[in-house]
MARLO-146852 format. One line per field, with one value per residue: residue in one letter; x, y, z of N, C-alpha, C in turn. Coordinates in nm, 3 decimals, padded with zeros to 5 digits, always signed. Last residue first. Example, Ala and Ser with C-alpha at 12.3 -4.5 7.8 and 13.67 -1.06 7.14 Angstrom:
2
r = [S  A];
nc1 = [+01.285  +01.319];
nc2 = [-00.225  -00.569];
nc3 = [+00.708  +00.780];
cac1 = [+01.367  +01.230];
cac2 = [-00.106  -00.450];
cac3 = [+00.714  +00.780];
cc1 = [+01.290  +01.320];
cc2 = [+00.003  -00.330];
cc3 = [+00.787  +00.780];
! end
This chain:
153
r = [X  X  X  X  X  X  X  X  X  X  X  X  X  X  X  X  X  X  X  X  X  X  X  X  X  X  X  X  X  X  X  X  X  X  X  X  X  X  X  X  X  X  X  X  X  X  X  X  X  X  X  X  X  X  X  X  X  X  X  X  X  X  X  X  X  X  X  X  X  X  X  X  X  X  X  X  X  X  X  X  X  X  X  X  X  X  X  X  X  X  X  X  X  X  X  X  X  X  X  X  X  X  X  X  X  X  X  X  X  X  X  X  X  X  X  X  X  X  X  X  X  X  X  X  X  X  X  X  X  X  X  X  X  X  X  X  X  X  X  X  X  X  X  X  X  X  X  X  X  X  X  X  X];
nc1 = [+07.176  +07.090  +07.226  +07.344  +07.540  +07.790  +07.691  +07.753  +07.934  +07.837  +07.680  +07.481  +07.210  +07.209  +07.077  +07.123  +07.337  +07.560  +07.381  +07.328  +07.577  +07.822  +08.051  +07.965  +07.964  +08.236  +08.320  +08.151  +08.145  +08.294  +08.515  +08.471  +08.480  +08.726  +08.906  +09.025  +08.956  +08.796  +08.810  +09.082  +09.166  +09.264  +09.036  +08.958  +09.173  +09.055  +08.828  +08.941  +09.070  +08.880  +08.709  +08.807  +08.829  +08.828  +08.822  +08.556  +08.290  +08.108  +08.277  +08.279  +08.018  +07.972  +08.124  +08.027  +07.781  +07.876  +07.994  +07.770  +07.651  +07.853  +07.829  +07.544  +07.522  +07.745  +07.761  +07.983  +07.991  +07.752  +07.518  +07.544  +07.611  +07.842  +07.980  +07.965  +07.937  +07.701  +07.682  +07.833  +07.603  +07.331  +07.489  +07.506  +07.256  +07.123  +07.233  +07.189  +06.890  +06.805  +07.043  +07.111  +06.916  +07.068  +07.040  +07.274  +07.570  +07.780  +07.803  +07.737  +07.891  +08.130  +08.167  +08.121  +08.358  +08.564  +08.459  +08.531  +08.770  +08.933  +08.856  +08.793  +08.704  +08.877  +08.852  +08.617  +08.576  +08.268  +08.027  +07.742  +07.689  +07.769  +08.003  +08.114  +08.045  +08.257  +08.485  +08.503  +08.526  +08.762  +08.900  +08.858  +09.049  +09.307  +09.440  +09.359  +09.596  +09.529  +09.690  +09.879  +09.821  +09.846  +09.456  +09.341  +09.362];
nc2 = [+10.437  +10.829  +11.088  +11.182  +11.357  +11.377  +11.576  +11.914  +11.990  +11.996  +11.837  +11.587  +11.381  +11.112  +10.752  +10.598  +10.508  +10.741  +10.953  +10.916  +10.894  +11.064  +11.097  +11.320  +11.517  +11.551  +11.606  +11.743  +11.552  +11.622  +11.507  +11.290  +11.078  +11.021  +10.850  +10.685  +10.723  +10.655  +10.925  +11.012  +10.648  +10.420  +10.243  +10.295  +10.127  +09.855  +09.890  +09.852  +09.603  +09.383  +09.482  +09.678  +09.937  +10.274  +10.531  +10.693  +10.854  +10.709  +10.593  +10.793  +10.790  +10.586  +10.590  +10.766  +10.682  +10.460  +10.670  +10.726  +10.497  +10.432  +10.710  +10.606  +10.365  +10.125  +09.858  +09.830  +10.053  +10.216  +10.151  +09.826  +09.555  +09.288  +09.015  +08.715  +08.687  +08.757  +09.053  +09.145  +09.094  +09.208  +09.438  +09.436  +09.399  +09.615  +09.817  +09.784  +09.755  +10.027  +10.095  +09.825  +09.612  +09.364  +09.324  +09.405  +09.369  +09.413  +09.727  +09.724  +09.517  +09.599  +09.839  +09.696  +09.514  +09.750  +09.841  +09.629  +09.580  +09.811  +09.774  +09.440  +09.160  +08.930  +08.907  +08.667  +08.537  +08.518  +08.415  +08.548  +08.556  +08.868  +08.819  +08.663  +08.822  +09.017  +08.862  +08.740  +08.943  +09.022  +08.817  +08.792  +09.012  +09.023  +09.210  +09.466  +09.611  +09.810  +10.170  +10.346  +10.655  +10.949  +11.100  +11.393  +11.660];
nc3 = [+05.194  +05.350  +05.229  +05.509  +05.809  +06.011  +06.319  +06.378  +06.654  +06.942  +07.044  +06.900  +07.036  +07.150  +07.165  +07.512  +07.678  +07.626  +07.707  +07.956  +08.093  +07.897  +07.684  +07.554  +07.756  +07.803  +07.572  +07.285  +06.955  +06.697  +06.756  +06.928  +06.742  +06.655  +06.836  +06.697  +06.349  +06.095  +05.979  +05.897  +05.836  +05.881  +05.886  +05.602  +05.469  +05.569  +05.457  +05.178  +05.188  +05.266  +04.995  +04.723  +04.685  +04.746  +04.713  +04.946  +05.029  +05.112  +05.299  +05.487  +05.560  +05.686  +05.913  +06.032  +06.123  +06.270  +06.465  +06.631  +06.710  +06.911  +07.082  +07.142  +07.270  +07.413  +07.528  +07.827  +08.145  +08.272  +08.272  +08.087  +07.983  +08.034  +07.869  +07.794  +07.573  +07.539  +07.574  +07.368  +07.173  +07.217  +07.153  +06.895  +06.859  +06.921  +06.709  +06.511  +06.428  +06.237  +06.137  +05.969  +05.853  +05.632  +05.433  +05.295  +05.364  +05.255  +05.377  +05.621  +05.718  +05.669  +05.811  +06.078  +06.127  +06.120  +06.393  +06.582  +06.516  +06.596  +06.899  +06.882  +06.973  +07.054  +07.336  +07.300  +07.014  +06.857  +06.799  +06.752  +06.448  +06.434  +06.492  +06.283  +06.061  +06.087  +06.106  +05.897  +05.662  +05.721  +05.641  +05.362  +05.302  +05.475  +05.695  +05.839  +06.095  +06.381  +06.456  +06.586  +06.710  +06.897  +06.875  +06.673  +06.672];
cac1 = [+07.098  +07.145  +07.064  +07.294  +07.389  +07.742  +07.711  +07.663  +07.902  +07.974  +07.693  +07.619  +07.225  +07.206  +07.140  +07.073  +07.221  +07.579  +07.484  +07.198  +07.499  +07.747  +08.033  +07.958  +07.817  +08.112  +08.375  +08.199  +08.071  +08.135  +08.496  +08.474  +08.291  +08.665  +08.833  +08.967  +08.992  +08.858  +08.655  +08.974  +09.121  +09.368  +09.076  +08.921  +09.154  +09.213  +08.845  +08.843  +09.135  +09.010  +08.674  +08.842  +08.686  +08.876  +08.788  +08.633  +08.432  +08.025  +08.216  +08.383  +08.083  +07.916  +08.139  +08.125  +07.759  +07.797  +08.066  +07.858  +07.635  +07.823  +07.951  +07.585  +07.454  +07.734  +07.722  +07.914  +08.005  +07.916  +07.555  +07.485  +07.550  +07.756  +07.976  +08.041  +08.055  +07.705  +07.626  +07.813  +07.754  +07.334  +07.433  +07.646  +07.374  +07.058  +07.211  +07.336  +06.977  +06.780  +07.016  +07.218  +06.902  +07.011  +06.910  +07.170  +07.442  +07.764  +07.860  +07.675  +07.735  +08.100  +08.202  +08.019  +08.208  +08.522  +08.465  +08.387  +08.683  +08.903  +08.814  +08.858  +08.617  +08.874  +08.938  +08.581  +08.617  +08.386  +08.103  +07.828  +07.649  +07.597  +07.981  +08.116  +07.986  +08.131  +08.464  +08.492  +08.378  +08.678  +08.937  +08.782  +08.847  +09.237  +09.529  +09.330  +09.458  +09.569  +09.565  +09.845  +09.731  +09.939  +09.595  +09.359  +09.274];
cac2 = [+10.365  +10.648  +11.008  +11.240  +11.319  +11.421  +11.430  +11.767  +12.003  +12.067  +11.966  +11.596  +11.494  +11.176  +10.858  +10.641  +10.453  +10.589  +10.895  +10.945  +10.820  +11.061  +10.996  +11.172  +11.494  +11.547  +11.459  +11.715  +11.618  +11.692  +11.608  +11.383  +11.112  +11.056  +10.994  +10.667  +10.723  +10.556  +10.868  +11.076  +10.803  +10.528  +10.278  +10.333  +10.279  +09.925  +09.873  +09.983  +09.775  +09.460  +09.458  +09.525  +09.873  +10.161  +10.469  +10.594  +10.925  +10.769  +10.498  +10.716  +10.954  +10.597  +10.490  +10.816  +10.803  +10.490  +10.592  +10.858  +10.619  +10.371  +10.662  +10.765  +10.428  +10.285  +09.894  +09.752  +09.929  +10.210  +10.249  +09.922  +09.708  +09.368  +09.143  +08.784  +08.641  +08.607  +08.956  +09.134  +08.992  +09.084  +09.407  +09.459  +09.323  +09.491  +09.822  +09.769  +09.653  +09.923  +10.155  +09.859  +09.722  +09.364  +09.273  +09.489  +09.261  +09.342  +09.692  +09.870  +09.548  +09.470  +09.885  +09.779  +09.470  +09.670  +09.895  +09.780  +09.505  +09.769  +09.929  +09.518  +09.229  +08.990  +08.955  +08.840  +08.571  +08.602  +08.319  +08.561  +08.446  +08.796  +08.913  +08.645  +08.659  +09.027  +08.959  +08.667  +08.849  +09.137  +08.837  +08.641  +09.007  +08.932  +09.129  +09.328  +09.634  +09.682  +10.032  +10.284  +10.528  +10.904  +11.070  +11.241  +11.598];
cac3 = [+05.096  +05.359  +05.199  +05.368  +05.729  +05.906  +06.259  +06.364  +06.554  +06.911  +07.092  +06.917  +06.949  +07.182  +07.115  +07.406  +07.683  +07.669  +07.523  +07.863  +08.092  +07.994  +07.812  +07.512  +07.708  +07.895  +07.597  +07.407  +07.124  +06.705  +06.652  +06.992  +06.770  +06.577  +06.911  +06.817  +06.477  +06.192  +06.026  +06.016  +05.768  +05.879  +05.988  +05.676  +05.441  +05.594  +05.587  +05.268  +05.153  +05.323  +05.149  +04.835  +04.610  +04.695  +04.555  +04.946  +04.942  +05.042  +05.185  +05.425  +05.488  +05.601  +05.811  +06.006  +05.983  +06.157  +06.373  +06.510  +06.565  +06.782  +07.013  +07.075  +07.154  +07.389  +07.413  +07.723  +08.046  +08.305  +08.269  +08.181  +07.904  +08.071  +07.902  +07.913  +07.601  +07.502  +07.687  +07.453  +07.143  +07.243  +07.321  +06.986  +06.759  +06.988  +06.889  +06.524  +06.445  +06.371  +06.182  +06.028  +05.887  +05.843  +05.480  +05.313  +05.430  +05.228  +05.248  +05.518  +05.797  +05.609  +05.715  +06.039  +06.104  +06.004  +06.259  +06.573  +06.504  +06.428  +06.778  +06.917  +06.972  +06.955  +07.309  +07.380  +07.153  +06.867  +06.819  +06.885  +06.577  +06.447  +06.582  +06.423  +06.085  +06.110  +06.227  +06.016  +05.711  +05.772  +05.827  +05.463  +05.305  +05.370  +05.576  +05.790  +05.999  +06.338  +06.408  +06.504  +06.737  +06.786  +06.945  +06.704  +06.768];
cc1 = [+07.009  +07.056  +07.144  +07.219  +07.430  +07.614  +07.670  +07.703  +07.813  +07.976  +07.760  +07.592  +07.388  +07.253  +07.143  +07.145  +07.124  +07.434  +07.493  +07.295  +07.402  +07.670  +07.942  +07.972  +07.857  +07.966  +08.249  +08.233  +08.177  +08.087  +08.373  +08.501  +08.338  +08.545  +08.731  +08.881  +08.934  +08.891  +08.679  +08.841  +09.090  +09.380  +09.217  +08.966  +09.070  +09.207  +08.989  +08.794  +09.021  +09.065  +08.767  +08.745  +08.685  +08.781  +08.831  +08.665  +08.542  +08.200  +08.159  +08.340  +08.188  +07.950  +08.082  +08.153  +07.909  +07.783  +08.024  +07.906  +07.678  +07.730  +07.887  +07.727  +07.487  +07.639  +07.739  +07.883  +07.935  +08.013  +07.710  +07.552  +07.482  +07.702  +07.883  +08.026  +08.122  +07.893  +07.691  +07.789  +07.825  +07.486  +07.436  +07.592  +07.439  +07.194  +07.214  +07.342  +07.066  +06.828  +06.957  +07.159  +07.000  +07.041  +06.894  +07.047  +07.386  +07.620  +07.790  +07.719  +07.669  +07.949  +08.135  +08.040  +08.113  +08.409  +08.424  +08.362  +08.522  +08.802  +08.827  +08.788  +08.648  +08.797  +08.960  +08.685  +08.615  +08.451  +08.241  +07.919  +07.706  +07.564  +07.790  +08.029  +07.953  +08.010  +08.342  +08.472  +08.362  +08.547  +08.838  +08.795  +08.773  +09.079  +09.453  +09.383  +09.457  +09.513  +09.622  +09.742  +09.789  +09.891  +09.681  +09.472  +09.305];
cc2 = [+10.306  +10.586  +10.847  +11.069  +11.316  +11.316  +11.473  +11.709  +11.878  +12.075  +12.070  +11.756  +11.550  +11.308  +10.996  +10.746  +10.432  +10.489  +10.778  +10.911  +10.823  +10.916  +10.997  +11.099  +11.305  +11.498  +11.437  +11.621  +11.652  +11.647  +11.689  +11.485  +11.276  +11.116  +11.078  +10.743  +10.715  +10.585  +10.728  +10.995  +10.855  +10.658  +10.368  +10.361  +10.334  +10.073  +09.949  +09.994  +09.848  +09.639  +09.535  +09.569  +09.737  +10.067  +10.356  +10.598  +10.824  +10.861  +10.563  +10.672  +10.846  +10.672  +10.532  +10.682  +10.825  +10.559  +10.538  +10.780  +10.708  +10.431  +10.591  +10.744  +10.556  +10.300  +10.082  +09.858  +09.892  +10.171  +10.302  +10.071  +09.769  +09.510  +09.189  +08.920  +08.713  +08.603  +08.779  +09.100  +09.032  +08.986  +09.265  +09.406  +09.321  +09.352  +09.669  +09.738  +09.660  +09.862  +10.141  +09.969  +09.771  +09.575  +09.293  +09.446  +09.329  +09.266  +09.570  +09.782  +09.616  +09.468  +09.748  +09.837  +09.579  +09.574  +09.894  +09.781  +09.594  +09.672  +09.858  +09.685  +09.386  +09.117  +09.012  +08.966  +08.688  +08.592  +08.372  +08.450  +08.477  +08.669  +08.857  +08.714  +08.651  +08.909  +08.986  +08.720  +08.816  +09.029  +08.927  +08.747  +08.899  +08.981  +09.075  +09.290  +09.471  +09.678  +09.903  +10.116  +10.475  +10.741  +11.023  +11.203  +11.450];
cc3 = [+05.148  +05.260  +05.240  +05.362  +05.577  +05.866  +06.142  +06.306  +06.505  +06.803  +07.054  +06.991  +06.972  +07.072  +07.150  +07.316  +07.553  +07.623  +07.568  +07.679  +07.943  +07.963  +07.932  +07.578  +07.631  +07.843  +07.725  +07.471  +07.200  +06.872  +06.656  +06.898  +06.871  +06.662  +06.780  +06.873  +06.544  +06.292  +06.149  +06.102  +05.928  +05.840  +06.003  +05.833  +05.588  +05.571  +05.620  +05.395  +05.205  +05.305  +05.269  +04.979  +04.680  +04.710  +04.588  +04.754  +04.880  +04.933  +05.078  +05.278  +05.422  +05.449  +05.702  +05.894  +05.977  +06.021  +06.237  +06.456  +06.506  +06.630  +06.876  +06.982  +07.081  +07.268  +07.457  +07.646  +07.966  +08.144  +08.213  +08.150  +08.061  +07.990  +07.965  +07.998  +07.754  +07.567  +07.634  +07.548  +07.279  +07.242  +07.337  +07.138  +06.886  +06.918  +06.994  +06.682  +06.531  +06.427  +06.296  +06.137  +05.984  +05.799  +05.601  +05.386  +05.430  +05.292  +05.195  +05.389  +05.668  +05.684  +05.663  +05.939  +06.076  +05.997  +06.101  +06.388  +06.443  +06.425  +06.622  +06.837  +07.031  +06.923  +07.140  +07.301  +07.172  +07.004  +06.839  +06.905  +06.698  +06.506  +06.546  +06.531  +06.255  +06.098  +06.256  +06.114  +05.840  +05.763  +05.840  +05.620  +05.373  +05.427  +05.453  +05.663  +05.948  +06.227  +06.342  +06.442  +06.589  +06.846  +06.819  +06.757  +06.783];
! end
C-alpha cells in the first residue's frame, strides 16, 4: 500500500524541538511545515509536553499555525481532522512498540515505519470517505478497519 517515498529525517533532537516550539508559537515558515514536520511535532507533542492535551489541542494548534502564516482551513485546504487522528493513534501504536529512546531516533524510526507513511490513514478508510468534506472538518469513524486504540497516557 505505501507509495516508493523517501522521508527527510532529523539529524539532532534540537531539529525535532524546533519543529514543535515552532509550530506552538507559529514562528515556522510556511515551507517548513512538511509530512515529517506533521509528525515529529506530534511524536515531541506525546513525548515531551504532557501539559498540552494532544487530543484537545492538536486541532486548534495546526489551525491556528495555519492561519498565522497564511493558510486557510476550509473545506478544500488546511487542517484535516480525520487524517490528523489517525496519525495520532498511529503515533501512538509506534511509541507504544518503539526501543528507541533519542528524540531524533524515534522520530527517524518513525517516519520509516508503517505508521509514518504517507498513506498510512488509508489502511483503515477509504480514500472517498477520508477526503470528504465531513473527515476533513471533523473526525470521522474509519470504514475499512479501526484505528488502533489502547489506554492513552
Amino acid at each position: 500500500m505505501t507509495t516508493e517515498y523517501s522521508p527527510r529525517l532529523f539529524g539532532r533532537d534540537a531539529d525535532v524541538r524546533a519543529i514543535g516550539e515552532g509550530l506552538l508559537a507559529c514562528a515556522l515558515p510556511r515551507e517548513a511545515w512538511t509530512h515529517e514536520a506533521h509528525l515529529g511535532a506530534c511524536l515531541w507533542l506525546l513525548v515531551e509536553r504532557s501539559d498540552i492535551d494532544v487530543d484537545a489541542e492538536i486541532g486548534g494548534l495546526i489551525r491556528r499555525f495555519n492561519e498565522s502564516v497564511g493558510g486557510v482551513n476550509d473545506d478544500t485546504q488546511g487542517y484535516h481532522d480525520s487524517i490528523t487522528r489517525a496519525y495520532v493513534a498511529g503515533v501512538r501504536l509506534f511509541l507504544s512498540e518503539t526501543v528507541e529512546t533519542g528524540l531524533a531516533a524515534r522520530v527517524n524510526a518513525l517516519l520509516l515505519s508503517p505508521m509514518g507513511a504517507r498513506d498510512w490513514p488509508l489502511r483503515f478508510y477509504s480514500r472517498d470517505l477520508l477526503f470528504s468534506v465531513a473527515a476533513r472538518r471533523g473526525f470521522v469513524e474509519a470504514d475499512l478497519a479501526p484505528l488502533p486504540d489502547f489506554d492513552r497516557p
